[in-house]
C-alpha positions in Angstrom: 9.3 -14.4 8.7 10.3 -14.3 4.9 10.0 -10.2 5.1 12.3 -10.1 7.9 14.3 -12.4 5.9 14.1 -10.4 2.7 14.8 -7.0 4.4 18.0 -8.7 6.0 19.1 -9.4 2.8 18.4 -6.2 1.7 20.0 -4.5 4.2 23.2 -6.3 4.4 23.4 -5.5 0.1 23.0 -2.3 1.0 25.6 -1.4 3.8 28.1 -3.7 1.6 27.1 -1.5 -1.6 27.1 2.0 0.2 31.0 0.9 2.4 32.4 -0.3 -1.3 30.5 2.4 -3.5 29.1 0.3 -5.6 27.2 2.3 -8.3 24.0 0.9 -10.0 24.4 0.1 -13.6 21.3 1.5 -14.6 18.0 3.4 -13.2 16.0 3.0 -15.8 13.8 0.0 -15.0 13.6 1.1 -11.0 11.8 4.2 -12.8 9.5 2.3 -14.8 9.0 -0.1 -12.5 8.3 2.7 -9.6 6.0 5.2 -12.0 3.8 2.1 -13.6 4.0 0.8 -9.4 2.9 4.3 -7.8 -0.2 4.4 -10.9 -1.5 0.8 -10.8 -1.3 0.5 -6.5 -2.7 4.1 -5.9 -5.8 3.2 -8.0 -5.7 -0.3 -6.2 -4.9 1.6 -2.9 -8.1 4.0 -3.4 -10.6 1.5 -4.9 -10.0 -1.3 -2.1 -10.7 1.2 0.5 -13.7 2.6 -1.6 -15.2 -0.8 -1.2 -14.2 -1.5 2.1 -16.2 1.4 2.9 -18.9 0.2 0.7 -19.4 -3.4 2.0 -18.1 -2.6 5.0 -14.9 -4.6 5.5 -12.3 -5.2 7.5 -10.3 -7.1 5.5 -10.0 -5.2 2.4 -9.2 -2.4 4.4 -6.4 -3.9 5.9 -5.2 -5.3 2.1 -5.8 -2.0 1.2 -3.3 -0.5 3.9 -0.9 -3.1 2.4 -1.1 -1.5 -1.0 -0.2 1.6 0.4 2.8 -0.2 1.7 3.7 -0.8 -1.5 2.9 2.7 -3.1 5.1 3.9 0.2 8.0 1.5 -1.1 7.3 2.0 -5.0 7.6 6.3 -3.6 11.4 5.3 -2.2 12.5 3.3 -5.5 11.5 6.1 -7.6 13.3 8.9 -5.2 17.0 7.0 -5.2 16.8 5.6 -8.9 15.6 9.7 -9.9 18.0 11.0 -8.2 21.1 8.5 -9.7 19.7 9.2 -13.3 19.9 12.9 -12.3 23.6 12.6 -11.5 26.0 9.8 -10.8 27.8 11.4 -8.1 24.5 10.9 -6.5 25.7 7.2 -6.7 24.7 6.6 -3.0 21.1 7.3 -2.9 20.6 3.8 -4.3 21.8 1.9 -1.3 20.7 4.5 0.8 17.2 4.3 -0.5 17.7 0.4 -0.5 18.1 0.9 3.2 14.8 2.7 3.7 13.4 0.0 1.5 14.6 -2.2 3.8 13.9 -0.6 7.1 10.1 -0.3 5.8 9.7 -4.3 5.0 11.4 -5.5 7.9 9.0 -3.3 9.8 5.9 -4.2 8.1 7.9 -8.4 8.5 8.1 -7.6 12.3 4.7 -6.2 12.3 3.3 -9.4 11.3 5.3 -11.5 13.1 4.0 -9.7 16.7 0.4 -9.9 15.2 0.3 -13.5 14.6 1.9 -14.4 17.5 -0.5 -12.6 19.6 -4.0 -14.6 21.1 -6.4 -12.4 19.5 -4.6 -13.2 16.2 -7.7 -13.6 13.7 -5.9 -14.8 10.8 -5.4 -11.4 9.1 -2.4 -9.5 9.8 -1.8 -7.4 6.4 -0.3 -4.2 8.0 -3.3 -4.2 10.7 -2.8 -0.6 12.0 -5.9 1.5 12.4 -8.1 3.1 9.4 -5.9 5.4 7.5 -7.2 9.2 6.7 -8.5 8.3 3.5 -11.2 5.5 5.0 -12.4 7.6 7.3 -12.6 10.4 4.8 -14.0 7.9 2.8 -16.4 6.6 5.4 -17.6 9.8 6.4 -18.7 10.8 2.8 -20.4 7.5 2.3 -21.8 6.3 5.6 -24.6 8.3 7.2 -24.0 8.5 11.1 -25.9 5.4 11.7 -23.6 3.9 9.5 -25.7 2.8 6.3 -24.9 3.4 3.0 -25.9 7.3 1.6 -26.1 8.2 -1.7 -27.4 4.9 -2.6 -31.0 4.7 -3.2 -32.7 0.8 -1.9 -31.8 -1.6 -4.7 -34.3 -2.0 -7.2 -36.2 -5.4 -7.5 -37.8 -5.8 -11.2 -39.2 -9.1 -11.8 -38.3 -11.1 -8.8 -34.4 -10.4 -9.9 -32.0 -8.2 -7.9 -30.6 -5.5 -9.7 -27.5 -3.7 -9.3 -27.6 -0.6 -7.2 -28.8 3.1 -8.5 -26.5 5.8 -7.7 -26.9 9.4 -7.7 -25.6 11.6 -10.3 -22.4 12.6 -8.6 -21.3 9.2 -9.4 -21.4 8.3 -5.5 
C-alpha cells in the first residue's frame, strides 16, 4: 500500500511541477545517484539470478526481478536528469520522467497489492511475474535438461569435511 501511496505522491509533484514549470535546481546528484544505481543493482540483478539458478530458488529470483525494478527506475532517473543537464529548455523531462517513475511503482504497488490479496498468496510477492530472459538463459547454460547442476563436478569430501565446490575452468 505504501508504493501506491509513494507513487501518488509522486505523481501529483509531478503534474503540479510539469502545469507550473517548475525546473529542477540541479541534476547532478540524480546522475550520480542513477550511474552508481544502474552499476551496483545490475551486478546485484545478475548475481541474485546466478544463484537462484544455482540453488535453485524461487525467492531470490523473484528479489532478483525486484532489482531489476530498480535498475528499470535507476534507467528513467538517469534519462530526465541527462537530458536537463544537457539543456534547460529540456526543463520538463524531469517531471515527465517523475511521471514514468511514478507510473512504474504504482504498478509494481498495485502488483503486490493483487498478489497478497489473492488465496494462493505464499508470502512472497516481490514483483512475482514469470522468469525473466536472463534466468532462463541462465538456467539453460547451467542446468542440464534433467535439471541438475552442469559444470560442477560432485563436491569433494576430504577428511570427513565438506568442501566447497570445484568448478571448471571457464569459471562456470
Amino acid at each position: 500500500t505504501l508504493l501506491v501511496v509513494l507513487a501518488l505522491g509522486t505523481f501529483v509533484t509531478s503534474c503540479v511541477n510539469l502545469s507550473t514549470g517548475q525546473k529542477p535546481d540541479t541534476t547532478a546528484p540524480g546522475i550520480a545517484i542513477s550511474v552508481v544505481s544502474l552499476l551496483l543493482m545490475g551486478f546485484l540483478w545478475y548475481a541474485k539470478l546466478y544463484v537462484a539458478v544455482i540453488i535453485d530458488s524461487s525467492t531470490l529470483e523473484r528479489d532478483a526481478a525486484c532489482s531489476l525494478g530498480c535498475i528499470k527506475l535507476s534507467a528513467v532517473l538517469l534519462l530526465g536528469s541527462a537530458l536537463y543537464a544537457f539543456s534547460e529548455a529540456l526543463w520538463w523531462t524531469d517531471a515527465a520522467c517523475a511521471l514514468v517513475i511514478a507510473l512504474l511503482v504504482g504498478y509494481e504497488g498495485g502488483e503486490t497489492v493483487w498478489a497478497a490479496t489473492r488465496d494462493d498468496f505464499d508470502g512472497c510477492v516481490c514483483c512475482s511475474r514469470g522468469n525473466s530472459w536472463l534466468y532462463k538463459r541462465l538456467y539453460a547454460m547451467l542446468r542440464s535438461g534433467s535439471g541438475t547442476l552442469k559444470h560442477i563436478s560432485a563436491t569433494a569430501m576430504i577428511g570427513g569435511t565438506q568442501s566447497a565446490p570445484v568448478w571448471n575452468a571457464d569459471g562456470c
